[in-house]
C-alpha positions in Angstrom: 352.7 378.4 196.0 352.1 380.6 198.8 354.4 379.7 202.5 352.6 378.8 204.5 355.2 378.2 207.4 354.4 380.5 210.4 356.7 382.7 212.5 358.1 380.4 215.3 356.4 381.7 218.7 358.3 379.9 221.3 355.8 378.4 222.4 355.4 375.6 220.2 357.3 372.9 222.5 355.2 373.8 225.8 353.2 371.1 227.2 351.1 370.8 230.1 352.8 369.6 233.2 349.9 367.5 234.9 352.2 365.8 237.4 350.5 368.0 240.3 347.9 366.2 239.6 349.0 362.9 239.1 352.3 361.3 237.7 351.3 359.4 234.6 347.6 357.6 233.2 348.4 354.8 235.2 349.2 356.5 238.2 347.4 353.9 240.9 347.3 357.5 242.8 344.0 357.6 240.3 342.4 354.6 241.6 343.0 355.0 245.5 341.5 358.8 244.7 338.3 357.0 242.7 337.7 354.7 245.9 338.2 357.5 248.7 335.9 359.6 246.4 333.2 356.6 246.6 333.8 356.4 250.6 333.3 360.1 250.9 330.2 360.2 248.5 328.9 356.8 250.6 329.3 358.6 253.6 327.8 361.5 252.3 324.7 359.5 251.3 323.8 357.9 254.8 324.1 361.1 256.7 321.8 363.2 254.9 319.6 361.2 252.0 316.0 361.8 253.4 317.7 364.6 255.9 318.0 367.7 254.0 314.8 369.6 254.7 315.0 368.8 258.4 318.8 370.5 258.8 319.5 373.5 260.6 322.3 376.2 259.4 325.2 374.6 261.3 324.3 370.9 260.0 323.8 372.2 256.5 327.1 373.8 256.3 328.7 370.6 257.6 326.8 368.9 254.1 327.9 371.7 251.8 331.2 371.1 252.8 331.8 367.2 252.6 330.0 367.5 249.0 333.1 370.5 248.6 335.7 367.7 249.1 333.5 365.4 246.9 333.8 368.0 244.3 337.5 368.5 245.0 338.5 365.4 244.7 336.6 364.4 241.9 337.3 367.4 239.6 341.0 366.3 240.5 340.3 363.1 239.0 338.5 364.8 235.8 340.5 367.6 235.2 343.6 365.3 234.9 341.5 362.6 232.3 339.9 366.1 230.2 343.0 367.1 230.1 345.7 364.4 229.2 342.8 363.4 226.5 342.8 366.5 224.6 346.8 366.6 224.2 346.0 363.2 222.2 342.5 362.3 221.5 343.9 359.1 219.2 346.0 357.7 222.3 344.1 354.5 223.2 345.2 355.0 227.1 344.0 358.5 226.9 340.5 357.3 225.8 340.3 354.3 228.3 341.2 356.4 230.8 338.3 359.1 230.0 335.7 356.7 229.6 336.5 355.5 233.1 336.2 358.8 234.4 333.0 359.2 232.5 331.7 356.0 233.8 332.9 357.2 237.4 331.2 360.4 237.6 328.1 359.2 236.3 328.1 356.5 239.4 328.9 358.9 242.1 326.9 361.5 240.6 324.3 358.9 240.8 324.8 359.2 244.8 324.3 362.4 245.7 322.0 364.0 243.5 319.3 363.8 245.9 320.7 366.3 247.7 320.3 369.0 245.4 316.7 367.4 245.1 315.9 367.4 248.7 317.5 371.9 248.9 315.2 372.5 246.0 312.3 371.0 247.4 312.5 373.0 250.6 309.7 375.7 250.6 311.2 379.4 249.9 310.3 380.6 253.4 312.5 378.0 254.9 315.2 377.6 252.3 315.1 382.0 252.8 316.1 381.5 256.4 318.6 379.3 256.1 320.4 381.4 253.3 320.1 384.5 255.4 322.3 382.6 258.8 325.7 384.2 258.6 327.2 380.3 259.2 326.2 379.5 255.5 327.7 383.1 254.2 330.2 381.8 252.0 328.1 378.9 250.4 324.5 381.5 250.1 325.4 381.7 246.0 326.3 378.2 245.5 323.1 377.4 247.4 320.9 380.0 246.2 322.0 379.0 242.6 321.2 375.8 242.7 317.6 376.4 243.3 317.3 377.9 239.6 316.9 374.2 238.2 313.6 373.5 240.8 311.3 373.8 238.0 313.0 371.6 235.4 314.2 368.8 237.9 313.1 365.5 237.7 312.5 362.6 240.5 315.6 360.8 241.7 315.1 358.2 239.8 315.2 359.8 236.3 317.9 362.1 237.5 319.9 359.2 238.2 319.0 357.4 234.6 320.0 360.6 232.7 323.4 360.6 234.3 323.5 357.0 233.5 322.5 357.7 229.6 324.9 360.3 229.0 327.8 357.4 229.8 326.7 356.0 226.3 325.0 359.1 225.2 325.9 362.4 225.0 329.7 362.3 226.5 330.4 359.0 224.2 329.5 361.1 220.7 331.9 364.3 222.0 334.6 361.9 222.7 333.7 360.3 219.1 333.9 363.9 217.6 337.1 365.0 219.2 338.8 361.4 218.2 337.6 361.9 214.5 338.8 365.9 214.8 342.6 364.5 216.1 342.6 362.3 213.1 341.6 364.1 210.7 344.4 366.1 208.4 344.0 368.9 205.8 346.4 369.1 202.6 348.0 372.5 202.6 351.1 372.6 199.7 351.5 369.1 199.6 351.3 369.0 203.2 348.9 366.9 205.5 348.8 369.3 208.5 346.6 368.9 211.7 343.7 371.1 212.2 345.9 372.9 214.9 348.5 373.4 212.6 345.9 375.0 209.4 344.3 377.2 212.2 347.5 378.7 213.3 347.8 379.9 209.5 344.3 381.8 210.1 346.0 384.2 212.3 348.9 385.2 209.5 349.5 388.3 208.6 349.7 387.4 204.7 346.0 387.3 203.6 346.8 385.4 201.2 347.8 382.6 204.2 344.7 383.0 205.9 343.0 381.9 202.5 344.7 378.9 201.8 344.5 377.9 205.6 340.4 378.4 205.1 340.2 376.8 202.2 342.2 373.6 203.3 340.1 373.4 206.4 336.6 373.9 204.6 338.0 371.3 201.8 338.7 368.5 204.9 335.6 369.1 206.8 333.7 368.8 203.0 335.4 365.4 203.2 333.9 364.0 206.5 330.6 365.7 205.9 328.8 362.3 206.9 330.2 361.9 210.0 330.4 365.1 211.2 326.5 365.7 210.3 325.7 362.4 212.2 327.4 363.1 215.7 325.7 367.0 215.3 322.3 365.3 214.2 322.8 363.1 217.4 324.1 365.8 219.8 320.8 367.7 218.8 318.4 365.2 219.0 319.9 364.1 222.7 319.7 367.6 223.8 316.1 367.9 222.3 314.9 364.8 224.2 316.3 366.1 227.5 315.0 369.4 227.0 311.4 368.0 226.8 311.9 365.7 230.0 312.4 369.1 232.0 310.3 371.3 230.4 312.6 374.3 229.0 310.5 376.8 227.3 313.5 377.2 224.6 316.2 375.8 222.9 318.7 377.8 224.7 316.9 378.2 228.3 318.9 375.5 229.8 322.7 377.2 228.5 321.2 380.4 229.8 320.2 378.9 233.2 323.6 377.5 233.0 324.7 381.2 232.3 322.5 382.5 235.4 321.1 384.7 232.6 317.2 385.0 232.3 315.9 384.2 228.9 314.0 387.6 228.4 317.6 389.3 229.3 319.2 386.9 227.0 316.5 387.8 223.8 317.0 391.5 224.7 320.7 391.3 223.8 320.0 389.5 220.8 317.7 392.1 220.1 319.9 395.3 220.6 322.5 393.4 218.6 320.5 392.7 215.2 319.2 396.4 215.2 323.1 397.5 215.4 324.0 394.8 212.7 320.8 396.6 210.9 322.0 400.1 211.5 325.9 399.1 210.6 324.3 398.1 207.2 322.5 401.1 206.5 325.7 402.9 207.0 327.9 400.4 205.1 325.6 401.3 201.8 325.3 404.8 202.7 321.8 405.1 203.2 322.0 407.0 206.5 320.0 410.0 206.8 
């Protein structure tokens, strides 16, 4: 039998304190943040929707920052559901609570995505100027990254359903996998450890630890094979169907957009990488010259 019990670290007991965020999952601190979140991004909506193209420097940089404290306080609200749900993706309260989160950024996000529309459709001359005015210094990347997407956006409206579909889409099926992932256990000596606990054991010292830990883990995925192909199968197809609707030229072009990395300097890399790996192989069986 080989021990498989790992040197204690110290840090094994650590948890996350959250309470800067809020107290506890049914802090009402949540809710009254939700609704002042909808009042902002209301507010937000009647100012500008229709506006953007006609605002000077000064009046944009008012916009830019009321959308900052939408994103402030949202990502408060998100950060705290993301991260009290991976502690325990099984807790029931855990999953209700991310599921209203989802639910709530898909509706506000609903709101304001015009504007990013409305700065995209402004013509480059125009949108140049109003970059280059000092007053809008510390927002030019923000602003000027956003304009990346112009050719892959869609109209409002089908903005608005995709954030809708991904309620029950996309975000459902990753909450599905990571649920499935926190139940699932791997024998290890007559042990049923988490995954958390096998992959520790993949960073052993003893080699012969790191084997067993592999094997348990490959044996336990082997045993959800169905499952796990489905939700990837899914996942795929989802991504593949929202790729088409905006027109990516590859597979990867919307992660790399994502990445503010050019596909061409993205293929490049690859490139330079797989004629190492080739030359690292030569070498391995001696066959440099």
């Amino acid at each position: 039998m080989v021990d498989t019990v790992p040197e204690r670290t110290g840090a094994e007991d650590i948890v996350w304190d959250l309470t800067p965020l809020y107290n506890a999952m049914d802090d009402p601190a949540i809710d009254t943040d939700m609704q002042r979140t909808e009042a902002l991004v209301d507010d937000f909506a009647s100012r500008y929707r229709g506006r953007v193209s006609l605002l000077e420097a000064a009046e944009l940089l008012e916009a830019v920052q009321m959308l900052e404290k939408i994103y402030d306080l949202s990502g408060r609200i998100e950060s705290y559901a993301s991260l009290v749900h991976s502690t325990d993706t099984v807790d029931a309260r855990a999953n209700a609570l991310m599921a209203k989160v989802d639910e709530f950024g898909a509706r506000i996000g609903q709101k304001f995505v015009f504007f990013q529309l409305e700065w995209n459709a402004i013509d480059e001359a125009r949108a140049g100027a109003l970059l280059a005015d000092p007053a809008l210094a510390k927002y030019r990347h923000m602003l000027e990254a956003q304009r990346r997407y112009q050719p892959y956006q869609l109209d409002e409206a089908r903005e608005q359903l995709l954030l809708d579909k991904n309620v029950t889409g996309r975000n459902a099926w990753q909450r599905f996998f990571e649920q499935l992932m926190g139940v699932m256990r791997y024998e290890l000596d007559g042990e049923e450890l988490t995954q958390s606990q096998v992959l520790v054991r993949l960073y052993s010292p003893d080699r012969a630890v790191r084997r067993a830990a592999a094997d348990a883990m490959t044996e336990g995925l082997r045993k959800r094979t169905m499952e796990l192909t489905y939700v990837f199968n899914v996942l795929a197809a989802d991504k593949a169907s929202d790729d088409r609707l905006r027109g990516f030229p590859t597979w990867v072009s919307s992660r790399n957009l994502s990445n503010k990395a050019p596909d061409a300097v993205v293929e490049a890399l690859v490139e330079v990488l797989e004629t190492m790996k080739a030359h690292v192989a030569v070498l391995d069986r001696g066959e440099a010259t």
